[in-house]
C-alpha positions in Angstrom: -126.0 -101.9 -68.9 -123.4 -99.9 -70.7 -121.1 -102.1 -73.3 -117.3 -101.7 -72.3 -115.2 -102.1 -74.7 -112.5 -103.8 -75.1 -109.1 -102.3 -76.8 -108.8 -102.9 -80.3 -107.3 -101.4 -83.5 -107.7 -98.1 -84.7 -108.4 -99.1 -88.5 -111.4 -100.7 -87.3 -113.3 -98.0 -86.7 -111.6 -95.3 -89.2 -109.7 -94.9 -91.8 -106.8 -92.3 -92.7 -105.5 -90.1 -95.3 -101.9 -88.6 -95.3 -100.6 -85.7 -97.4 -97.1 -84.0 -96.7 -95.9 -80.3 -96.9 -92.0 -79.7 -96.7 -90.8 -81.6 -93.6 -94.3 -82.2 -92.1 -96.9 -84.6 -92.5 -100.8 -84.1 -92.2 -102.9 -87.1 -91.1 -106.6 -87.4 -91.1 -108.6 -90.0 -89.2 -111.9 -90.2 -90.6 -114.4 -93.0 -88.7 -116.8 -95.5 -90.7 -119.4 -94.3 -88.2 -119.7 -90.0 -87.8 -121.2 -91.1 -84.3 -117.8 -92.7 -83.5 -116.4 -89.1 -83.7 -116.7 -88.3 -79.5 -114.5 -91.6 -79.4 -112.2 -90.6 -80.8 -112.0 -87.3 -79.3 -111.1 -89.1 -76.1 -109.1 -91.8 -77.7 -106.9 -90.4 -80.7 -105.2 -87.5 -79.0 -101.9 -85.5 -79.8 -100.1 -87.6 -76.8 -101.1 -90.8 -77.7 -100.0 -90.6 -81.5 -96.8 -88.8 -80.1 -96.1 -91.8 -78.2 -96.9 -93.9 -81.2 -94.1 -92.1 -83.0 -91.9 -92.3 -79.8 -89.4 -94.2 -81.7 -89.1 -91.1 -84.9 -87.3 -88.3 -84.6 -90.1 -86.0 -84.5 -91.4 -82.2 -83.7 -94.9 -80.7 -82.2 -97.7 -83.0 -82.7 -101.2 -80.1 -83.2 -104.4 -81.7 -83.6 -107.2 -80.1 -85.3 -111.2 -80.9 -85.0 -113.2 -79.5 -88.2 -116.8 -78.2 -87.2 -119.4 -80.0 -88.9 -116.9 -82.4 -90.1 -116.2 -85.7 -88.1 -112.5 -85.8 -88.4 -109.4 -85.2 -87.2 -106.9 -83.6 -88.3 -102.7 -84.4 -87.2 -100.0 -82.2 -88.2 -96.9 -83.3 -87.4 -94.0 -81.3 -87.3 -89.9 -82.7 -88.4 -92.0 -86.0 -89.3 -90.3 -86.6 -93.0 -86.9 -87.0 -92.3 -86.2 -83.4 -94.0 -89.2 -83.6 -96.6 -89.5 -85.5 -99.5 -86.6 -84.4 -101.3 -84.1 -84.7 -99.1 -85.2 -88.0 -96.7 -83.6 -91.1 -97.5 -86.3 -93.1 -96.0 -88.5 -95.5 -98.1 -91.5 -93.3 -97.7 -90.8 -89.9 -98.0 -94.6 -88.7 -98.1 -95.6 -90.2 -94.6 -98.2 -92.4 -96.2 -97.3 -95.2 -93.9 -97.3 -93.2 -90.5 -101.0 -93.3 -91.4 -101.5 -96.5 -91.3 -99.0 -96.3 -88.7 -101.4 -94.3 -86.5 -104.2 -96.8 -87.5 -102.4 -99.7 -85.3 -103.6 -97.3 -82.2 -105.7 -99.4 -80.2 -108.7 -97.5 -78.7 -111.9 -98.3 -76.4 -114.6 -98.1 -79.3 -117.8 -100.0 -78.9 -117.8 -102.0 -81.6 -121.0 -101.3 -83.2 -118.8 -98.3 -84.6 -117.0 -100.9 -86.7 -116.8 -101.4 -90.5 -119.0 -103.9 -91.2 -115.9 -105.5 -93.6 -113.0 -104.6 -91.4 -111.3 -108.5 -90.8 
């Protein structure tokens, strides 16, 4: 019998790093698990974290898979308010649309978990 899963949150299964050139910010999602990875090809796509930023003024969404590297990749376009310079807001790096992005909940077997994730 095949385990279904049921939803929960992203940052149990992976973790993020952001980084930020001019307006646009570049998230990774990198799982605990590298055979979590076809998970999250299904689960962590460009629509769903466009939807997740429904609520930001925001441009193209592009995701990028690295060969031989289980990770994706998020480049999101008009993301920083103007870039870091210029954005008034409290976070002008996008460090907390990573974690953000980590509040995605996904169908992940949970085996795929981190063993000291809460």
């Amino acid at each position: 019998m095949t385990e279904v899963p049921d939803k929960k949150p992203l940052h149990l299964f992976a973790h993020a790093r952001a980084g930020d050139k001019g307006n646009s910010v570049n998230i990774s999602i990198i799982p605990y698990h590298a055979d979590a990875y076809s998970h999250l090809l299904s689960e962590v796509t460009e629509d769903r974290v466009r939807a997740l930023l429904a609520h930001r003024p925001i441009g193209a969404v592009h995701r990028y898979e690295v060969p031989g590297l289980p990770a994706l990749n998020f480049v999101i376009d008009d993301a920083l308010e103007g870039g870091v310079n210029l954005s008034l807001g409290l976070d002008g790096h996008g460090k907390s649309l990573s974690f953000l992005v980590l509040t995605m909940t996904v169908q992940i077997p949970m085996k795929f978990a981190c063993r000291t994730a809460p």
